[in-house]
ZAZALO-803388 format. One record per residue (C-alpha): residue in three letters; y, x, z. Coordinates in nm, 2 decimals, always signed. Layout:
BEGIN
<atom><nukol>ALA</nukol><py>Y</py><px>X</px><pz>Z</pz></atom>
...
//
This chain:
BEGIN
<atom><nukol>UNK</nukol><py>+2.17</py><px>-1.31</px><pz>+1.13</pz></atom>
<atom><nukol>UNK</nukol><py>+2.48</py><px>-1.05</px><pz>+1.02</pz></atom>
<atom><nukol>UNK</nukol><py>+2.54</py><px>-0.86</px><pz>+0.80</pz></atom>
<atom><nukol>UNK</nukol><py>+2.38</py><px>-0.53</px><pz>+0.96</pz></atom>
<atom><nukol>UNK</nukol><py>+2.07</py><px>-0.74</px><pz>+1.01</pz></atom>
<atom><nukol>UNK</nukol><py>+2.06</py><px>-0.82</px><pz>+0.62</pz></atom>
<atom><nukol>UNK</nukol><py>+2.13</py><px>-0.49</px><pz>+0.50</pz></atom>
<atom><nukol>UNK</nukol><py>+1.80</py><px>-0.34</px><pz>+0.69</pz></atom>
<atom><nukol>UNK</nukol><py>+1.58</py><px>-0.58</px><pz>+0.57</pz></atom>
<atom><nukol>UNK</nukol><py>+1.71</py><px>-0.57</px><pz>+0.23</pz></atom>
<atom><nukol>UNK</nukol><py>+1.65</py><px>-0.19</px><pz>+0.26</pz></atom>
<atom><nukol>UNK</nukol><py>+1.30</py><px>-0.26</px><pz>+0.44</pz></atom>
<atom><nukol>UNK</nukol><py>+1.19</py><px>-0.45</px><pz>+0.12</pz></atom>
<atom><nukol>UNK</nukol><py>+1.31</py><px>-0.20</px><pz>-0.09</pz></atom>
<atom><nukol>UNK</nukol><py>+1.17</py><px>+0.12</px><pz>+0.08</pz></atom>
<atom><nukol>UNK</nukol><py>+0.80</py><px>-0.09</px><pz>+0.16</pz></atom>
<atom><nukol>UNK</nukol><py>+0.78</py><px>-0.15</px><pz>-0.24</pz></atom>
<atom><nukol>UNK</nukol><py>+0.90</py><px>+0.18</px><pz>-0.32</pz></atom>
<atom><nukol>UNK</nukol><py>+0.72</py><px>+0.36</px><pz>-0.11</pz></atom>
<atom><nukol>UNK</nukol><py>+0.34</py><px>+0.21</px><pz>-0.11</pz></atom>
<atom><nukol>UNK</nukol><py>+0.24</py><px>+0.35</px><pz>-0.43</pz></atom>
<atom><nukol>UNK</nukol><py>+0.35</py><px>+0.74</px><pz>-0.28</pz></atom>
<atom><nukol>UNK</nukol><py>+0.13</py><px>+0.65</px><pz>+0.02</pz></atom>
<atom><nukol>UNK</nukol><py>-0.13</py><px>+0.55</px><pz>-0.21</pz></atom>
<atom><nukol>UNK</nukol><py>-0.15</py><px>+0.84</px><pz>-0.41</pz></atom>
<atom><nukol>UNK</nukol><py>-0.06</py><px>+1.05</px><pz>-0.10</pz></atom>
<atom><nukol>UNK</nukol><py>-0.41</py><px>+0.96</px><pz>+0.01</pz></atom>
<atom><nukol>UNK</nukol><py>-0.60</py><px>+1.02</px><pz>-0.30</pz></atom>
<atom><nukol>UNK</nukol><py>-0.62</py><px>+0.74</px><pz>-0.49</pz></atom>
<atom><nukol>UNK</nukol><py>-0.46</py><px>+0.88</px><pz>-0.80</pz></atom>
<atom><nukol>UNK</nukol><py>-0.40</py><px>+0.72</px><pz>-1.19</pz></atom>
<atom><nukol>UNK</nukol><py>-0.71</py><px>+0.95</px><pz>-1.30</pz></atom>
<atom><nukol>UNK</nukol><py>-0.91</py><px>+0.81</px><pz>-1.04</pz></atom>
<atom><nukol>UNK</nukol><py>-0.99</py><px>+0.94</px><pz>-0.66</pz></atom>
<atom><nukol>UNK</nukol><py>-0.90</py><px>+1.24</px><pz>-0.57</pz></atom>
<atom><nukol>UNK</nukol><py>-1.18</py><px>+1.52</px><pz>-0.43</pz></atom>
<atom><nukol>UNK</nukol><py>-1.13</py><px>+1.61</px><pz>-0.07</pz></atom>
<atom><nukol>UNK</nukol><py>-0.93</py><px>+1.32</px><pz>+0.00</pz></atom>
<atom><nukol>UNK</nukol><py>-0.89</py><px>+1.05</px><pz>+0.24</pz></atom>
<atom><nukol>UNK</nukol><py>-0.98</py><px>+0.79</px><pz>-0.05</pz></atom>
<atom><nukol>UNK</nukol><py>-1.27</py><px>+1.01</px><pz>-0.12</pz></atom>
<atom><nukol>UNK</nukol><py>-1.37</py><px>+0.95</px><pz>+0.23</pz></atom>
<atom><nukol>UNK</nukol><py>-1.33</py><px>+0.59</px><pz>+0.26</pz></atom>
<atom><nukol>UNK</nukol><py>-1.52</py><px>+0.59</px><pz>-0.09</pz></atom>
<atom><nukol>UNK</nukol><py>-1.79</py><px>+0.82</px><pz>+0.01</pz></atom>
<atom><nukol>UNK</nukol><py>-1.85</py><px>+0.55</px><pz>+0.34</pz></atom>
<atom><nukol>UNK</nukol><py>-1.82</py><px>+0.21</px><pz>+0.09</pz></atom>
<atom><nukol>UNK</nukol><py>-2.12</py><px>+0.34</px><pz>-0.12</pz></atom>
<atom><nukol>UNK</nukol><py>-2.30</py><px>+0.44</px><pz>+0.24</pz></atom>
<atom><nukol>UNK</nukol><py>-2.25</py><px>+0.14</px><pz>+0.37</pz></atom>
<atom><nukol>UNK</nukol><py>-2.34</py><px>-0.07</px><pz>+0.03</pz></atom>
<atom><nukol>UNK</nukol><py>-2.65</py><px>+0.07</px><pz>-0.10</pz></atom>
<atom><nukol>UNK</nukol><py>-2.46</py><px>+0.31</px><pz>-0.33</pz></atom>
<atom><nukol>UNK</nukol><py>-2.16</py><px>+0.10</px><pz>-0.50</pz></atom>
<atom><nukol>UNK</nukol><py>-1.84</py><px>+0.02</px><pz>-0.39</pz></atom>
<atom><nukol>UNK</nukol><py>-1.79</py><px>-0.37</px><pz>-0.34</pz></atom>
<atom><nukol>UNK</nukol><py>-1.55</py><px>-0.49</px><pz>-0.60</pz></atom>
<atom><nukol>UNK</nukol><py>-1.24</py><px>-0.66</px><pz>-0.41</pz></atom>
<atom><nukol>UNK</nukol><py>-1.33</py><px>-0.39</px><pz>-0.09</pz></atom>
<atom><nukol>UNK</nukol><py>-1.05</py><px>-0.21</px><pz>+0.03</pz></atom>
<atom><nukol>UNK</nukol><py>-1.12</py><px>+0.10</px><pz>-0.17</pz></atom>
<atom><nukol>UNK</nukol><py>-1.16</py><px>-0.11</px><pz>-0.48</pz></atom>
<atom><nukol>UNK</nukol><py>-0.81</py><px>-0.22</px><pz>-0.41</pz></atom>
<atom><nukol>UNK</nukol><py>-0.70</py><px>+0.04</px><pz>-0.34</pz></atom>
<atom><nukol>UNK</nukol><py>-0.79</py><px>+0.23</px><pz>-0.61</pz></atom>
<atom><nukol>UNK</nukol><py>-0.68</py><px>+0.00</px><pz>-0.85</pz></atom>
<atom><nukol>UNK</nukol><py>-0.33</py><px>+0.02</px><pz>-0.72</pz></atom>
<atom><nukol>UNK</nukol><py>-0.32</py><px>+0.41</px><pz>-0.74</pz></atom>
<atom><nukol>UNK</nukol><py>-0.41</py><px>+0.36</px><pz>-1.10</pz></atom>
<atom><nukol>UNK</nukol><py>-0.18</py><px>+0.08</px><pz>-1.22</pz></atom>
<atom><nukol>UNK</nukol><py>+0.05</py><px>+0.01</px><pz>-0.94</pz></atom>
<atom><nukol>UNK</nukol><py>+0.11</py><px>-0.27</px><pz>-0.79</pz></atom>
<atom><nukol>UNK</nukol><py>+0.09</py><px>-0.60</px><pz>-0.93</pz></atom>
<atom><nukol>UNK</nukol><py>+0.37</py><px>-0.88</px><pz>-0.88</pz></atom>
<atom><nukol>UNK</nukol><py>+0.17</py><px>-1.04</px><pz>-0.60</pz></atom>
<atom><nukol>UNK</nukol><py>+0.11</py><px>-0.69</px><pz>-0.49</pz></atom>
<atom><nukol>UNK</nukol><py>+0.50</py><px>-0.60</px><pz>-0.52</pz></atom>
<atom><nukol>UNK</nukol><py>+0.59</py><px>-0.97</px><pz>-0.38</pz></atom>
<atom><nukol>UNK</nukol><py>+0.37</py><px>-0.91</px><pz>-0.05</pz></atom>
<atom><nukol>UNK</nukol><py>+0.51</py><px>-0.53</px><pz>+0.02</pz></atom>
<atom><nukol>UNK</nukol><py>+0.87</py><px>-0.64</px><pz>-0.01</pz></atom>
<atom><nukol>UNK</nukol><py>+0.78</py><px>-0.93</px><pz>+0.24</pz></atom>
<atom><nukol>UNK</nukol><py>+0.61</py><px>-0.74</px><pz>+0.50</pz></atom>
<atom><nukol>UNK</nukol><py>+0.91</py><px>-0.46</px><pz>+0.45</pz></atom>
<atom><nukol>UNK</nukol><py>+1.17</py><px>-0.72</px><pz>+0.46</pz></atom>
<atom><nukol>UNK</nukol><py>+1.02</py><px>-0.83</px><pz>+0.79</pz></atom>
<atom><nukol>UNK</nukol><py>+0.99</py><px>-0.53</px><pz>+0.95</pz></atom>
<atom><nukol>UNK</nukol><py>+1.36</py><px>-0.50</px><pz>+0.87</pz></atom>
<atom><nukol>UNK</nukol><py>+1.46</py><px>-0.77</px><pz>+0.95</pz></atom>
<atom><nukol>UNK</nukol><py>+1.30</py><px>-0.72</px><pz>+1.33</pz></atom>
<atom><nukol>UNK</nukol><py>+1.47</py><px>-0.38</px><pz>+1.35</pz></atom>
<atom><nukol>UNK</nukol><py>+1.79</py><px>-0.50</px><pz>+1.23</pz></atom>
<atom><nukol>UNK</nukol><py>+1.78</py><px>-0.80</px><pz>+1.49</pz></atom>
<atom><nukol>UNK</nukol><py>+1.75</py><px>-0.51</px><pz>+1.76</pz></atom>
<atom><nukol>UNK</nukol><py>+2.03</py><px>-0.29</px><pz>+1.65</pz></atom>
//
């Protein structure tokens, strides 16, 4: 692995962590909670459909929710900066 190769998945780590949250909120799952008209208030609206109502806690909209409204967490942070550093590290194996 050189140096090039390094560099891209150091900035793919970098860029997936920094970047989730934006996506996140992007999509409607906002710090004051989902956001009308939005993707996340789609996904919600199916959740409670599809559960009798509620949204499961630990369901994909539950988590990501709570990430739009605290960020992520360390094993959050810790998994993101994995997958990124992967991703660049693939890329960076190609160039």
């Amino acid at each position: 692995m050189g140096l090039l190769t390094f560099a891209v998945a150091a900035a793919g780590a970098a860029g997936a962590v920094a970047v989730t949250p934006a996506l996140i909120a992007a999509a409607g799952f906002t710090a004051t909670g989902i956001a009308a008209g939005s993707v996340a208030a789609s996904m919600m609206s199916s959740a409670a459909l599809a559960n009798g109502g509620g949204v499961a806690a630990g369901s994909v909209v539950a988590v990501l929710q709570s990430i739009g409204a605290a960020g992520l967490s360390t094993t959050g942070t810790a998994a993101m900066a994995s997958a990124g550093g992967a991703i660049g590290t693939a890329i960076g194996l190609l160039l």
